[in-house]
C-alpha positions as CSV (number, residue, x, y, z in Angstrom):
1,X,0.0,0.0,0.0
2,X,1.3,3.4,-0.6
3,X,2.3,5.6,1.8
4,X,-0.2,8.4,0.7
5,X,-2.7,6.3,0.0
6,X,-6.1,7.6,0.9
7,X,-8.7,5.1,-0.1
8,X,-11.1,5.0,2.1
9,X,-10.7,8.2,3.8
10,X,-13.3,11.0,4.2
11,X,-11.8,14.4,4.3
12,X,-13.5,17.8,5.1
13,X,-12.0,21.1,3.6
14,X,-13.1,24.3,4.0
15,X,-12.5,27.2,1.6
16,X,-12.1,25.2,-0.7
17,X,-14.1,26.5,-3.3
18,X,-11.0,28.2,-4.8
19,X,-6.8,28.6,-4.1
20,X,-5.1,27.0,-1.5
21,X,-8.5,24.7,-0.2
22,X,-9.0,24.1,-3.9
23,X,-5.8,22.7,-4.7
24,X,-5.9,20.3,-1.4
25,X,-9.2,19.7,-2.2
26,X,-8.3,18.1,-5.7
27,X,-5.0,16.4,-4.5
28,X,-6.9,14.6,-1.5
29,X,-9.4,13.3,-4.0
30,X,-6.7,12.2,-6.6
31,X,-4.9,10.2,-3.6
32,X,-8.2,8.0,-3.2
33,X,-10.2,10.1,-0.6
34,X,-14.1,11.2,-0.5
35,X,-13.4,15.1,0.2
36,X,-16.4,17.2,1.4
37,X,-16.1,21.0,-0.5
38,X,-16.6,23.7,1.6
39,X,-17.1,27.8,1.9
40,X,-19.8,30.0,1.6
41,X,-20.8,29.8,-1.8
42,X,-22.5,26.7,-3.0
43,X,-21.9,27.6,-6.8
44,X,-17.9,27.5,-6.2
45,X,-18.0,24.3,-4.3
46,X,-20.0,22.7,-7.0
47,X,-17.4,23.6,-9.5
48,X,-14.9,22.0,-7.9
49,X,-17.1,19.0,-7.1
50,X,-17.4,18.8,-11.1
51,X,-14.1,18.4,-11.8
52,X,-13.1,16.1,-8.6
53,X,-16.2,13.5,-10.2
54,X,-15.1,14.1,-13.5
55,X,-10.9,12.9,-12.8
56,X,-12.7,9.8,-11.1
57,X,-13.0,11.4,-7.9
58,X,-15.4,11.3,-5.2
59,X,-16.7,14.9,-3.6
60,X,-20.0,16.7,-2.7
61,X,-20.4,20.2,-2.4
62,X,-21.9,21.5,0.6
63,X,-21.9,25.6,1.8
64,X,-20.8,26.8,5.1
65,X,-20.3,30.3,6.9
66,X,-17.2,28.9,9.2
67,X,-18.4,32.0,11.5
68,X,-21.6,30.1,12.3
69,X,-21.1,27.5,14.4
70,X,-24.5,26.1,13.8
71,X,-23.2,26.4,10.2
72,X,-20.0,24.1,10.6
73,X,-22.2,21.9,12.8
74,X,-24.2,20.9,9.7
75,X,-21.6,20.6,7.5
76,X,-20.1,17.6,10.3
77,X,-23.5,16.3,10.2
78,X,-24.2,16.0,6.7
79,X,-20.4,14.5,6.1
80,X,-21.4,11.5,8.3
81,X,-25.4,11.7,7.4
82,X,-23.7,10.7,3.9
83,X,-20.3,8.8,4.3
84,X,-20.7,7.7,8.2
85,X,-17.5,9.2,9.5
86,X,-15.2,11.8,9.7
87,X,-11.1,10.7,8.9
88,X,-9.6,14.3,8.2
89,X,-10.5,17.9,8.4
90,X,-8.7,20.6,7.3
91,X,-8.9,23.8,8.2
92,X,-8.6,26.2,5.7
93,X,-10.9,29.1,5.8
94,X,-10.2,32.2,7.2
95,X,-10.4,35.9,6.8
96,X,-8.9,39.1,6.6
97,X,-10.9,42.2,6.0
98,X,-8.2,44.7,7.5
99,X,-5.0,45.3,4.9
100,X,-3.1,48.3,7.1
101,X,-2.0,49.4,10.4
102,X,-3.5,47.9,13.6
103,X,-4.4,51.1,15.2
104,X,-6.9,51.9,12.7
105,X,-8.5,48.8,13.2
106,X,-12.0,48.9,14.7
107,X,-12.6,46.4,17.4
108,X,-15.6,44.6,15.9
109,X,-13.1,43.6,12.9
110,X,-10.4,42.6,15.3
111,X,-13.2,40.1,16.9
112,X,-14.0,38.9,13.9
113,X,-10.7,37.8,12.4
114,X,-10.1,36.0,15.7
115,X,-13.5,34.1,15.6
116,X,-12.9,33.1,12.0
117,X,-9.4,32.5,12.1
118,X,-9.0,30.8,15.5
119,X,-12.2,29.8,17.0
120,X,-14.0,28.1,13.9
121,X,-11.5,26.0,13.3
122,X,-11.0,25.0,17.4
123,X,-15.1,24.5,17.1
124,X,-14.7,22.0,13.9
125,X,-12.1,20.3,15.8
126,X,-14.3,19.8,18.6
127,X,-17.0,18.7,16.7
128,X,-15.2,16.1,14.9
129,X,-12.6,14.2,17.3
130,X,-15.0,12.5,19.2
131,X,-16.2,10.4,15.8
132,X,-12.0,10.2,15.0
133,X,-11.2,8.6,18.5
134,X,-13.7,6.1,18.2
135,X,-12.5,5.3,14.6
136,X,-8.9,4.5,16.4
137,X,-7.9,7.9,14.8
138,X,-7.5,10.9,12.2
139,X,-5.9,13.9,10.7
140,X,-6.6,17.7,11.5
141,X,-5.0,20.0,9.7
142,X,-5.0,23.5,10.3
143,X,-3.3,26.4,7.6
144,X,-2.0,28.7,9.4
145,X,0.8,31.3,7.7
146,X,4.7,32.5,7.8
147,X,2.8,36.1,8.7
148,X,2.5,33.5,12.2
149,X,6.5,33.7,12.6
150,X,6.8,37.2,11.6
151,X,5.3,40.6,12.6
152,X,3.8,42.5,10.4
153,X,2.7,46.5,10.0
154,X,-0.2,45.8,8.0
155,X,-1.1,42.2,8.7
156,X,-0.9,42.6,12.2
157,X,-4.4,40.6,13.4
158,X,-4.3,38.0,10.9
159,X,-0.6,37.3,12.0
160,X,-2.0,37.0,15.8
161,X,-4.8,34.6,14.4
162,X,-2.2,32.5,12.4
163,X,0.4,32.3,15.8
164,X,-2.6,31.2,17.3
165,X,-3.5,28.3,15.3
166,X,-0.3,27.3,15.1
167,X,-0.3,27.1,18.9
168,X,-4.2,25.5,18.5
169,X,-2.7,22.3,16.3
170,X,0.0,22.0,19.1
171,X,-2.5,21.9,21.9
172,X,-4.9,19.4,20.1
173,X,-1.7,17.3,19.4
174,X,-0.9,17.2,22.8
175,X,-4.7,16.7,24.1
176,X,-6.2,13.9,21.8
177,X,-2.4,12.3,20.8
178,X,-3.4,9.2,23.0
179,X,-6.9,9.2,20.8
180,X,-4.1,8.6,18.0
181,X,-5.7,12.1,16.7
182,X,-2.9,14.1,15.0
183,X,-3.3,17.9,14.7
184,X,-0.2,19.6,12.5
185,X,-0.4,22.8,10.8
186,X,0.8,24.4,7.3
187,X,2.4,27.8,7.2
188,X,2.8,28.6,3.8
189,X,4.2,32.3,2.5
190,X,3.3,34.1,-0.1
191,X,1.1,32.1,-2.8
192,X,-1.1,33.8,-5.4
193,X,-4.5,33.1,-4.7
194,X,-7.4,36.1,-4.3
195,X,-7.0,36.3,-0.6
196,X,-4.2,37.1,-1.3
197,X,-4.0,39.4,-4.3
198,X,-3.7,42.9,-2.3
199,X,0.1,41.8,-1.7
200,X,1.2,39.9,-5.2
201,X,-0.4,42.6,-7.7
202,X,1.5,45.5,-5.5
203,X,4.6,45.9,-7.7
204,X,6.4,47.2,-4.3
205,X,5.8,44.3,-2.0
206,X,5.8,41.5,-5.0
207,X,9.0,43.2,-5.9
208,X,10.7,43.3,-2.2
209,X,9.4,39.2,-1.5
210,X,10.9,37.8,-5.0
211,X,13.8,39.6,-3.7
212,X,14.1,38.3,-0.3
213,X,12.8,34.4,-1.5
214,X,15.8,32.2,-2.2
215,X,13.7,30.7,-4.4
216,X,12.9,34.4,-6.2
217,X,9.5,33.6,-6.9
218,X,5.7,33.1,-4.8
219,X,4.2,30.1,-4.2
220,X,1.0,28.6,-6.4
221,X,-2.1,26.6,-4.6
222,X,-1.0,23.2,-5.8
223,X,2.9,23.5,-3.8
224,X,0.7,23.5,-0.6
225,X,-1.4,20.5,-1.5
226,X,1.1,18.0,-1.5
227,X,1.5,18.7,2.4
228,X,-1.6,18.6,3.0
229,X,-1.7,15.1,1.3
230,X,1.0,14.0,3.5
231,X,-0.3,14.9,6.8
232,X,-3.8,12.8,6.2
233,X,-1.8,9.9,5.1
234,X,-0.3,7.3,6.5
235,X,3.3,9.3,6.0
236,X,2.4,11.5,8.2
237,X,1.6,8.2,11.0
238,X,4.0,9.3,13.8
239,X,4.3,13.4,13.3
240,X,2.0,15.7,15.5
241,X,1.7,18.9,16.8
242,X,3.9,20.4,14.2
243,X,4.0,23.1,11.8
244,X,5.1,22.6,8.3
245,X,6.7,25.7,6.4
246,X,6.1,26.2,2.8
247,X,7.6,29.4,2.1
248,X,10.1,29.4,-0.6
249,X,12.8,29.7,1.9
250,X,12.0,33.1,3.3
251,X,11.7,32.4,6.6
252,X,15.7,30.8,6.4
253,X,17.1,33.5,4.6
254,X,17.5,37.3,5.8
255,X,15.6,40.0,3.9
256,X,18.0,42.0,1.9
257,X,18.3,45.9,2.4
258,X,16.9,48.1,-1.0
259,X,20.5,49.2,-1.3
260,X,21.8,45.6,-1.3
């Protein structure tokens, strides 16, 4: 049997109706798993369903608000209403509605990056680890981001949601490990998807990260996948509570000066 062999598996993902969530979503269905597509609209999710089924793949699309909790609640339900259990979730979704300096941040936007960010995807773990540890097991993966390592003058509360669930996958590691649950989390850089489009399409800071990437280029959806991939497979059997950087080498190197 191969290592990342996935037959058999049913795997959540949500936002995956597009970039990052997209590309794992695709890659855990080509490795043999029935993936549930997730985000808020049901149109997107549908579209990726279409071409799961259509490479021989097993999906259904199914929308979800991962700020409701009632929301995520019915999406667990209806993943075991229709394939009986739960063997992997991964955490995708989030949110960032402020691009600029903290201090002009209002309040009610810092409380809701937080509750995306951070307590949707501690609520979705909750919701599905009691079906895993019966099972003898399962994978949660949570995407978190380098912005997690690294301050940041105009990403500042989406890098305190991303530290934070970074520190969530450690803490489920260490809560449910003897459940044989495994919680790990990806921190990938700079990739172009939309969410992300207000950094790559500024010449400036597109400029300054090719510069300071040993690898002098961004990321694209699919170089996250195969991670993900690993950490739902058996690969991934004996790793836990860890955080897996995809980054192009940025966070190894040290950024160069604009005289340099």
């Amino acid at each position: 049997m191969s290592l990342f062999d996935l037959t058999g598996k049913v795997a959540i993902v949500t936002g995956a109706s597009k970039g990052i969530g997209r590309a794992i979503a695709e890659r855990l269905a080509e490795h043999g798993a029935k993936v549930v597509v997730s985000s808020r609209r049901i149109e997107a999710c549908e579209e990726v369903v279409a071409g799961i089924t259509a490479k021989g793949g097993t999906a259904f699309a199914m929308a979800c608000n991962i700020g409701r909790k009632p929301e995520l609640q019915a999406l667990v339900d209806a993943t075991i209403a229709r394939w009986g259990h739960v063997d992997v979730v991964v955490c995708n979704a989030a949110i960032n509605p402020h691009f600029g300096s903290a201090d002009t941040m209002p309040d009610e936007i810092f409380d809701k990056i937080m509750a995306s960010n951070i307590k949707s995807n501690m609520w979705l773990s909750y919701m599905v680890i009691p079906g895993m540890a019966a099972r003898g097991g399962g994978s949660i993966i949570i995407i978190s981001s380098i912005g997690g390592f690294r301050g940041s003058p105009v990403l500042g509360a989406y890098a305190i949601s991303k530290a934070a669930d970074m520190q969530l996958a450690r803490n489920l590691a260490v809560s449910h490990g003897h459940q044989n649950i495994r919680a790990n989390a990806i921190a990938p850089g700079l990739v172009r998807t939309d969410f992300a489009r207000a950094l790559w399409e500024n010449p400036d800071i597109y400029k300054k990260r090719t510069r300071d990437t040993p690898l002098k280029r961004i990321g694209e959806p699919d170089e996250i996948a195969g991670a993900a991939v690993f950490l739902a497979s058996p690969a991934a059997a004996f790793m836990t509570g860890q955080v897996i950087t995809i980054d192009g080498g940025v966070c190894a190197g040290i950024p160069m000066r604009d005289d340099d």
